[in-house]
C-alpha positions in Angstrom: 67.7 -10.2 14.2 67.4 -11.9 10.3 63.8 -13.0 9.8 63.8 -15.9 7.6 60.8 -16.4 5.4 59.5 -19.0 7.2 59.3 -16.9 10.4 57.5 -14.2 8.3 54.9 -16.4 6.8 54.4 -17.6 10.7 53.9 -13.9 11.7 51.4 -13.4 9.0 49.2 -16.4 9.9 49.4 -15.5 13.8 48.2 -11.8 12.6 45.2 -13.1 10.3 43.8 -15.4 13.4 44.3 -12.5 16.1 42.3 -10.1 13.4 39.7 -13.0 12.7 39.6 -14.5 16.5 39.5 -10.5 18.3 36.6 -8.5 19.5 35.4 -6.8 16.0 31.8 -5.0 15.4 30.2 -5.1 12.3 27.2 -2.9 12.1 24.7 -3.4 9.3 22.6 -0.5 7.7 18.7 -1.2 9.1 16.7 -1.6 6.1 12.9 -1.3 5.8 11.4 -2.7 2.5 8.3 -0.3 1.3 6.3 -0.7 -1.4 3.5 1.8 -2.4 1.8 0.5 -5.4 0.7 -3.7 -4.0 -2.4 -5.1 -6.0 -5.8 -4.8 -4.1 -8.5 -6.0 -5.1 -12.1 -6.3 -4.1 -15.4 -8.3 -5.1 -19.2 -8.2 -3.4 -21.5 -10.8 -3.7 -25.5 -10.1 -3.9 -28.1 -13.0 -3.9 -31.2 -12.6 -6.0 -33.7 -13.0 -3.8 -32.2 -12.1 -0.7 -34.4 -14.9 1.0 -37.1 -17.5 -0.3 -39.9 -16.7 2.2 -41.5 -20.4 0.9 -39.4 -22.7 1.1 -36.3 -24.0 -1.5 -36.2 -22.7 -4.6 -33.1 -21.2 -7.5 -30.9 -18.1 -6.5 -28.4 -15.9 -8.7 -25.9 -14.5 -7.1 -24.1 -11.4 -8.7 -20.3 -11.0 -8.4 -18.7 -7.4 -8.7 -15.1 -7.6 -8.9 -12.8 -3.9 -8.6 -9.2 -3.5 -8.9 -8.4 -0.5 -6.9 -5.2 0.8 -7.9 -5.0 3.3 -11.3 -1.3 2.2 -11.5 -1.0 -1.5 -11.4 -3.6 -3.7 -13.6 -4.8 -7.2 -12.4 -4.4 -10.2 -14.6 -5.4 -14.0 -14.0 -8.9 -12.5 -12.5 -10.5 -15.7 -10.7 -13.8 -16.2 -9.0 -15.0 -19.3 -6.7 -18.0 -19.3 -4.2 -17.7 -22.8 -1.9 -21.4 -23.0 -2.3 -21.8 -22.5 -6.3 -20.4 -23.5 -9.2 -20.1 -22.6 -11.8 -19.3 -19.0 -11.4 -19.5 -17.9 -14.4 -18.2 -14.2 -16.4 -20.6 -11.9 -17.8 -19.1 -8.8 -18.5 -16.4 -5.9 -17.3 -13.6 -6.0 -19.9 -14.4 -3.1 -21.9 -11.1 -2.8 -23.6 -10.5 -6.7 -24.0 -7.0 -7.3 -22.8 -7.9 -9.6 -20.2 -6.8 -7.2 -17.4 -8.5 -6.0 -15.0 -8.1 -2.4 -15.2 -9.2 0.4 -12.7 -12.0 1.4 -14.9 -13.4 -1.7 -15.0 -15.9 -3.8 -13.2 -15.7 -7.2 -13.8 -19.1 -9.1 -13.1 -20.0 -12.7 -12.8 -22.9 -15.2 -11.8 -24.1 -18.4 -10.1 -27.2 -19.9 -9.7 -28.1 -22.7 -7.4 -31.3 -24.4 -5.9 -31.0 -23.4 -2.3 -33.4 -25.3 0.7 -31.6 -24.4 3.7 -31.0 -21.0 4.6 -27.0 -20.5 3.3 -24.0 -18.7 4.0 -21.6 -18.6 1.3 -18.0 -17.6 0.9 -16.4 -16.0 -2.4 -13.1 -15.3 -3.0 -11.6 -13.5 -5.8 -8.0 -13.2 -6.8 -5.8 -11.4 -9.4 -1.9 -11.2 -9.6 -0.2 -8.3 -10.1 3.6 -9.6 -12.0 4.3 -12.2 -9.3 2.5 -11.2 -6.1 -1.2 -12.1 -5.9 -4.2 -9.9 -4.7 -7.2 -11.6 -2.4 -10.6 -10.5 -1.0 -13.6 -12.4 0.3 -16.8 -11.1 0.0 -19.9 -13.3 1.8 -23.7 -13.3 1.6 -26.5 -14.6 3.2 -29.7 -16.5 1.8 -32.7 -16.9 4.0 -34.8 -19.7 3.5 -38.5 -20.3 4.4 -38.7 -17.3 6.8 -40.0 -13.4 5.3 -36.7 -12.1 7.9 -34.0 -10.5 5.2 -30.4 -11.0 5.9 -29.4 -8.6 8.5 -26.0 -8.0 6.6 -24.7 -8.0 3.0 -21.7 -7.6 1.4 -22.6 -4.8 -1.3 -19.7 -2.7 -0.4 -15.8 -2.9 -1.1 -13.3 -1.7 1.5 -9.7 -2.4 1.1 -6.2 -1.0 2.3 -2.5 -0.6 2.3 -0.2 0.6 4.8 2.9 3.0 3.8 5.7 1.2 4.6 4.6 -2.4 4.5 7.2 -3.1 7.3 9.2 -0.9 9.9 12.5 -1.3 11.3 13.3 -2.8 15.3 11.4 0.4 17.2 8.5 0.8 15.0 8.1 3.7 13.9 4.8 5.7 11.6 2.6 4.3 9.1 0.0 5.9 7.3 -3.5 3.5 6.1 -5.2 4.5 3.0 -8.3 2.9 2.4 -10.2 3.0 -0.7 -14.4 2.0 -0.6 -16.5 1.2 -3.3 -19.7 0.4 -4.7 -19.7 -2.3 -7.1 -23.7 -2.9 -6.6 -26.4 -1.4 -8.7 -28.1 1.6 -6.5 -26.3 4.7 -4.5 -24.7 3.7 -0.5 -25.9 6.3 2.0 -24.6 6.6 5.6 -20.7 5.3 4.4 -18.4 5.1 8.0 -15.1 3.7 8.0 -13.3 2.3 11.0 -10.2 0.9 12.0 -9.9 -1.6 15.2 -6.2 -0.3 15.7 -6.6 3.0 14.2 -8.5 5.5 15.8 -8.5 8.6 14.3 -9.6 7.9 10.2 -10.2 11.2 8.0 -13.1 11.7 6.1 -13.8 11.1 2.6 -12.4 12.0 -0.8 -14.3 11.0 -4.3 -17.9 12.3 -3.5 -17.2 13.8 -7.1 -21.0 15.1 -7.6 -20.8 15.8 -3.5 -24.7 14.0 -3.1 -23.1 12.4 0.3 -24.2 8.8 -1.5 -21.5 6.3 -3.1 -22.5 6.1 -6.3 -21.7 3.3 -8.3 -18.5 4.9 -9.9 -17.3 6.4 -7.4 -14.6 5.3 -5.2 -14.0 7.1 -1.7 -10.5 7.2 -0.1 -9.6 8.0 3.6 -6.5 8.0 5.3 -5.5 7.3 8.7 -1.8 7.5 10.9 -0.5 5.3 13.8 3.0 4.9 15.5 3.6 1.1 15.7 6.3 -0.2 18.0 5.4 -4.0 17.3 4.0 -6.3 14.6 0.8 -5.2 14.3 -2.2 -7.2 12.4 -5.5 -4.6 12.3 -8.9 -4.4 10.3 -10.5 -2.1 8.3 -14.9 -1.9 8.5 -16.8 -0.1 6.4 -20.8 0.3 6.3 -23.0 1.7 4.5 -27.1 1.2 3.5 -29.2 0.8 0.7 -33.1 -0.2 0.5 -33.0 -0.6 4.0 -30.3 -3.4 4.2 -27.1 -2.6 5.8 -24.3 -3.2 3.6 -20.9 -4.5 5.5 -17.4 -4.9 4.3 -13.5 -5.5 5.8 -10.4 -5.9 5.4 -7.2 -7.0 6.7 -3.2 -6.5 7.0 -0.3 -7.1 9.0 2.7 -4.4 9.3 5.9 -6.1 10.6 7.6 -4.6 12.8 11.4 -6.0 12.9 12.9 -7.5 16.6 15.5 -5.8 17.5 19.0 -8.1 17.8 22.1 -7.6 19.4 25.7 -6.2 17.8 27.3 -8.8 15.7 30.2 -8.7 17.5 32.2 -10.8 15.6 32.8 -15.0 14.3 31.0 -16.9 17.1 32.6 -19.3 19.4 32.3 -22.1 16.6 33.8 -20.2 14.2 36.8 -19.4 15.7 37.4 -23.1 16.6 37.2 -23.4 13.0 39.5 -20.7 11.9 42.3 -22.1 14.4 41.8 -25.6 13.3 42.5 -24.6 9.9 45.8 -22.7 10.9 46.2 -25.4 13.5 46.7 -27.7 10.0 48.3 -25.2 7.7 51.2 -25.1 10.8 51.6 -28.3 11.0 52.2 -28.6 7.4 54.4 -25.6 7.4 56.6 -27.5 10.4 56.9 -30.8 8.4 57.8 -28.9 5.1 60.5 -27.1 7.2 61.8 -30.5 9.2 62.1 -31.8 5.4 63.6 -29.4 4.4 66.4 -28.9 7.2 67.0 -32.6 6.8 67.6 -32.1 2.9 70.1 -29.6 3.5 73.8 -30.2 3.9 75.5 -29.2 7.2 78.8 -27.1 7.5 82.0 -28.9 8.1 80.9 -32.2 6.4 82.0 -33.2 2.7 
């Protein structure tokens, strides 16, 4: 049997919407986004005095700001406390590029007439390229009572989790935290926990191995988990000095991807739409052909 073209072009578009319209599985490769080197960053704040035993009268408060990571240098370094202003730099940038570099230690003041006893908030941020670093240190100002603040935030803690993000099924991650002491005397007594982490290592960086954090040192630890869901958890660290008891944390999320069926194919909306469309270029193919048959002479007529 002779297949005329028009029969073969019909064959084609009856194969395309039997290969789009069928059962077909597309798998897709499961990918799980890490990155190692993300901007951390981490600041302290320490009142001078602690308290005003008196009644009102001025405080300074002392910033310490401390980019953690030797690879990456912080840029766009900014300061606010929501109960002072102006914060105002003093001194850090040894080099004088305006980065903030893991050497450094940027530090900064505020002074305010306090006559309540105040809790205050500062935050400090620095970008790293497009991605931005945060940390939030607070501090504690006692007024017209001798009691010192039972808590102050003269020690860093920050941490990142290897991957940032697992695939549906979780899988390992490994913490790293890094602690510092941006303040002015030695930390004794330094413990690190993890609320979702139970098992952290102990320290690396006592470089002159006097069991205090000294002011130049920074102290990593490391800790492992197997995470089968999204997973928010939070680092503490403290430590004493002069009898106060220095506190510090911080937190991240890992994401931990949902697992989803098998695409198996166009869904039931899609395939409407593929037949409509052949459903149109048919009909245009039949009235081209009607035309066409009517153009053309018949046998036996003159």
């Amino acid at each position: 049997m002779k297949i005329t073209p028009f029969k073969q072009l019909l064959l084609l578009l009856v194969t395309i919407a039997l290969a789009l319209g069928g059962s077909s599985k597309i798998a897709f490769a499961q990918t799980s986004p890490s990155v190692l080197y993300v901007p951390l960053i981490g600041i302290t704040s320490v009142p001078d005095p602690l308290a005003l035993p008196v009644g009102a009268g001025n405080v300074t408060y002392h910033y310490a700001v401390k980019n953690f990571l030797t690879e990456t240098p912080l840029t766009d370094i900014r300061v606010t406390d929501d109960n002072c202003t102006p914060v105002i730099y003093v001194e850090g940038d040894d080099n004088h590029d305006s980065q903030l570099d893991y050497s450094e230690t940027w530090r900064y003041t505020c002074t305010i007439k306090l006559s309540v006893t105040t809790q205050s908030t500062t935050t400090v941020t620095g970008k790293a390229g497009s991605t931005t670093a945060t940390h939030k240190a607070f501090a504690t100002v006692v007024v017209g009572s001798n009691n010192l603040p039972p808590l102050v935030s003269i020690v860093n803690i920050t941490k990142v989790a290897y991957p940032l993000s697992l695939p549906a099924g979780g899988g390992d991650i490994a913490f790293t935290y890094r602690v510092n002491n941006p303040g002015v005397v030695p930390l004794s007594d330094v413990s690190v926990t993890d609320d979702k982490c139970g098992a952290v290592s102990g320290k690396l960086g006592d470089t002159n191995s006097n069991s205090l954090l000294d002011i130049n040192e920074v102290w990593i630890y490391t800790c492992s988990a197997h995470l089968t869901q999204t997973t928010t958890n939070t680092a503490h660290v403290t430590a004493f000095a002069n009898g106060l008891k220095a506190v510090g944390e911080f937190t991240i999320t890992v994401k931990v991807a949902t697992a989803s069926l098998p695409d198996t194919g166009p869904k039931p909306g899609a395939k409407l739409v593929v037949w409509e469309a052949l459903g149109a270029i048919l009909a245009a193919l039949i009235v081209v052909f009607i035309i066409t048959r009517r153009n053309t002479p018949k046998p036996g007529f003159d």
